[in-house]
C-alpha positions in Angstrom: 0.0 0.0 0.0 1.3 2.9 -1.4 1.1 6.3 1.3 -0.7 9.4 -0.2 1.5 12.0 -0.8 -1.3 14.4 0.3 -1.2 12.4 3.9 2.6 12.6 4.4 2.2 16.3 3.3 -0.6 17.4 6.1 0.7 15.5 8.4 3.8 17.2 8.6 2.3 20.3 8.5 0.0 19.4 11.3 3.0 18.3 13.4 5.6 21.0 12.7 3.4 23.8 14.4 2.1 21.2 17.0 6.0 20.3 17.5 6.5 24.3 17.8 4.4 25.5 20.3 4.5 22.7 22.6 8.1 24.1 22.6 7.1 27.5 22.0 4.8 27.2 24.9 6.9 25.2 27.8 9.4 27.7 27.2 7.1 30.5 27.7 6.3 29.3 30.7 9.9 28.2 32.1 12.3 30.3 30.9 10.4 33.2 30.0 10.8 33.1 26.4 11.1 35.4 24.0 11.6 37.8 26.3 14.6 36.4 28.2 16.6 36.9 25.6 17.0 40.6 25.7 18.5 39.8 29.3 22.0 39.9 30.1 23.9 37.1 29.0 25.0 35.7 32.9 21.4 36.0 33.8 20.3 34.1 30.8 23.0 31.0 31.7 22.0 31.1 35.4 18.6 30.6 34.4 19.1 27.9 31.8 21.4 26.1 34.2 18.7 25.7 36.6 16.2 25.2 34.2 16.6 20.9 34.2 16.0 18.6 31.8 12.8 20.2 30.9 14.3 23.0 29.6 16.6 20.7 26.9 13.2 19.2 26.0 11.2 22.5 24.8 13.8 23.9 23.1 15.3 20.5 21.1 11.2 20.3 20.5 11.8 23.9 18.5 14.8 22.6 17.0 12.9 19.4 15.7 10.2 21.3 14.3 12.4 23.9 12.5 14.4 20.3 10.8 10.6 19.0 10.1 9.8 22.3 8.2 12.0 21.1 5.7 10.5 17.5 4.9 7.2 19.8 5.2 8.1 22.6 2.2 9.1 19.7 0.2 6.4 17.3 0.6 3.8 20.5 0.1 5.5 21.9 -3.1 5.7 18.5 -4.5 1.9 18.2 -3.7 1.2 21.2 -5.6 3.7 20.9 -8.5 1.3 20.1 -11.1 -0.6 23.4 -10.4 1.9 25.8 -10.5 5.7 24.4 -11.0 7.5 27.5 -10.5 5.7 28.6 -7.6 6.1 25.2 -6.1 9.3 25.2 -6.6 10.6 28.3 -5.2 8.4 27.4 -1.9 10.4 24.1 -1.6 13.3 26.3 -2.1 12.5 28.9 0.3 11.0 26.5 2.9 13.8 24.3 3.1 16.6 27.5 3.7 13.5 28.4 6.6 14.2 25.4 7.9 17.4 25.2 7.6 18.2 28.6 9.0 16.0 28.2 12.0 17.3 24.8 13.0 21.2 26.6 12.9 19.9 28.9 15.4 18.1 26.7 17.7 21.2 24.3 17.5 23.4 26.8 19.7 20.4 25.8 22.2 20.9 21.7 22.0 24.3 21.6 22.1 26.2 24.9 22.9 24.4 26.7 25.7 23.6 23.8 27.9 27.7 23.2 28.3 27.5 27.1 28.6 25.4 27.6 31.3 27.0 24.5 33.3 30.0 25.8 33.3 29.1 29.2 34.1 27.5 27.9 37.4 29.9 25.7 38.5 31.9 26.2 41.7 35.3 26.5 40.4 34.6 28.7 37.8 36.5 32.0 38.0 35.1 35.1 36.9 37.4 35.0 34.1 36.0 32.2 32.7 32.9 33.1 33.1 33.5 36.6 31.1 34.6 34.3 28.4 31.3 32.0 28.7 29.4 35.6 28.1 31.6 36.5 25.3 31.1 33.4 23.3 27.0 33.2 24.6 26.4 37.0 23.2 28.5 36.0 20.5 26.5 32.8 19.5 23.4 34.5 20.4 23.8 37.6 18.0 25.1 35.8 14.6 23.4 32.4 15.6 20.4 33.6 16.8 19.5 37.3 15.8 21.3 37.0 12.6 20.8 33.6 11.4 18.0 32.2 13.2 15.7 35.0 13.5 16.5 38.2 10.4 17.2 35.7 7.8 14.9 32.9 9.6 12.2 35.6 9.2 12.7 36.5 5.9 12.6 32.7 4.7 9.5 31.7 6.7 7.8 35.0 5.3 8.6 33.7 2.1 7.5 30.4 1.8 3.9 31.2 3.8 3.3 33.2 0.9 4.2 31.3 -1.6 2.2 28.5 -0.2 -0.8 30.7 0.0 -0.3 32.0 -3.8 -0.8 28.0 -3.9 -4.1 27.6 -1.7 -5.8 30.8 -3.0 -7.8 28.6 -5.4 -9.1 25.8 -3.0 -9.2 27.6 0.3 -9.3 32.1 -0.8 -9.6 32.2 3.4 -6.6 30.5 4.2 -4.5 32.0 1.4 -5.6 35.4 2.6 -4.6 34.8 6.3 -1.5 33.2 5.1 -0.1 36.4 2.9 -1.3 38.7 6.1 0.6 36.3 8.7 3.5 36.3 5.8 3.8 40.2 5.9 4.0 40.1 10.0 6.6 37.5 10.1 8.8 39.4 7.3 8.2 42.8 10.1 10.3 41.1 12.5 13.2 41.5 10.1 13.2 45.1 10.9 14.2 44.5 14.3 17.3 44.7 13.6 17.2 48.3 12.1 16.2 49.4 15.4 12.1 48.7 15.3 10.9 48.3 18.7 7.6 46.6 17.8 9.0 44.4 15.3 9.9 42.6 18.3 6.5 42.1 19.5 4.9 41.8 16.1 6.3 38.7 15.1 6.1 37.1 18.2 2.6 37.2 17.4 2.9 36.2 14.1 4.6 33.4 14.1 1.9 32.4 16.8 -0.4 33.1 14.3 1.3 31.5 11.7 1.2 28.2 13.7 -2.3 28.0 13.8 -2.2 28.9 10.1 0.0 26.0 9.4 -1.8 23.5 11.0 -5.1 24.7 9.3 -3.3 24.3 6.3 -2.4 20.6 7.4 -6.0 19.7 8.1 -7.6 20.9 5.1 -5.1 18.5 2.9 -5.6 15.7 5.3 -9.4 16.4 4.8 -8.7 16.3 0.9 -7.0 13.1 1.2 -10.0 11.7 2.7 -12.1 12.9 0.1 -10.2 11.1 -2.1 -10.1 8.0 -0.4 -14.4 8.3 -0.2 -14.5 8.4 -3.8 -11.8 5.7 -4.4 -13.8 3.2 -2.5 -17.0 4.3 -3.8 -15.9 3.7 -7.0 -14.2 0.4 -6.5 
């Protein structure tokens, strides 16, 4: 038995935003995220060294779901390619940089911070040291994660919502509309770094936004695949 490409396509777009904000979320909640990142960089480490296993879990979950994003832009444009092949292409393009991008700056959470923030905390550590665990955390945390993970992150993920929703406008006009709107919120947050305070807060919202998007997106092509399915076996 052969799997739909429809299925493998909404169900990774189902579990990429569920993946996200079950991250998105614990990390709200424990480590005060987004907003802990504007802190300064020993708090940050203190916080993170207390934080427990937990803590690994949300954000590895946000690292997963940025690596899932890929198999997701490619299984959707490849769904789509008979409809538009330039359009489809560019979002598997697009979407897998997004992913790509994102996951790079999540990594320095997996496997660079936690050895970090243990070290920071540690007994022996001498302030020296731990001026140079700050240096290489702000480092890290400015190219990994405001440059990489989050300008050019946002610019890619802008990118391929729209693209997917120039896709959608003729089955679901709703859902392609909401998309291009979520689209231009999540491409605001680039302006952050030009010095736009509510960029900041705007695409925090967005990209909340653009999860729920996503998984709507996911349901209606699981929903098609059903259809299918119905009229398979009523023909048979």
């Amino acid at each position: 038995m052969t799997t739909s490409p429809r299925l493998v396509a909404g169900t990774l777009l189902v579990a990429v935003p569920a993946v996200f904000m079950a991250g998105f979320t614990g990390l709200q909640m424990s480590f005060g995220y987004p907003e802990v990142l504007r802190r300064p960089a020993g708090e940050v480490l203190t916080q993170f060294a207390a934080g427990g296993m937990d803590l690994h879990i949300y954000w590895y979950a946000m690292f997963a779901a940025a690596l899932a994003l890929i198999a997701a832009a490619i299984s959707t444009g490849l769904l789509y390619w008979e409809r538009d092949r330039l359009v489809a292409g560019l979002s598997i393009g697009f979407g897998v940089l997004a992913g790509l991008v994102q996951g790079l700056g999540l990594l320095r959470w997996v496997i660079l911070i936690p050895g970090l923030a243990a070290h920071y905390v540690a007994p022996g550590t001498t302030e020296l040291q731990q001026a140079m665990d700050v240096a290489i955390f702000d480092f890290a945390n400015q190219f990994l994660g405001a440059g990489v993970g989050e300008h050019v992150g946002y610019l890619f993920t802008a990118i391929w919502t729209a693209l997917v929703s120039a896709l959608l406008v003729r089955d679901h006009k709703i859902l392609a509309v909401a998309g291009l709107v979520i689209a231009a919120g999540v491409a605001f947050g680039v302006l952050e770094a030009f010095g736009v305070g509510l960029a900041g807060a705007v695409v925090a919202i967005a990209f909340s936004l653009w999860a729920v998007w996503a998984l709507l997106v996911g349901i209606q092509v699981l929903r098609g695949d059903r259809k299918t399915a119905r009229v398979v076996a009523q023909s048979a």
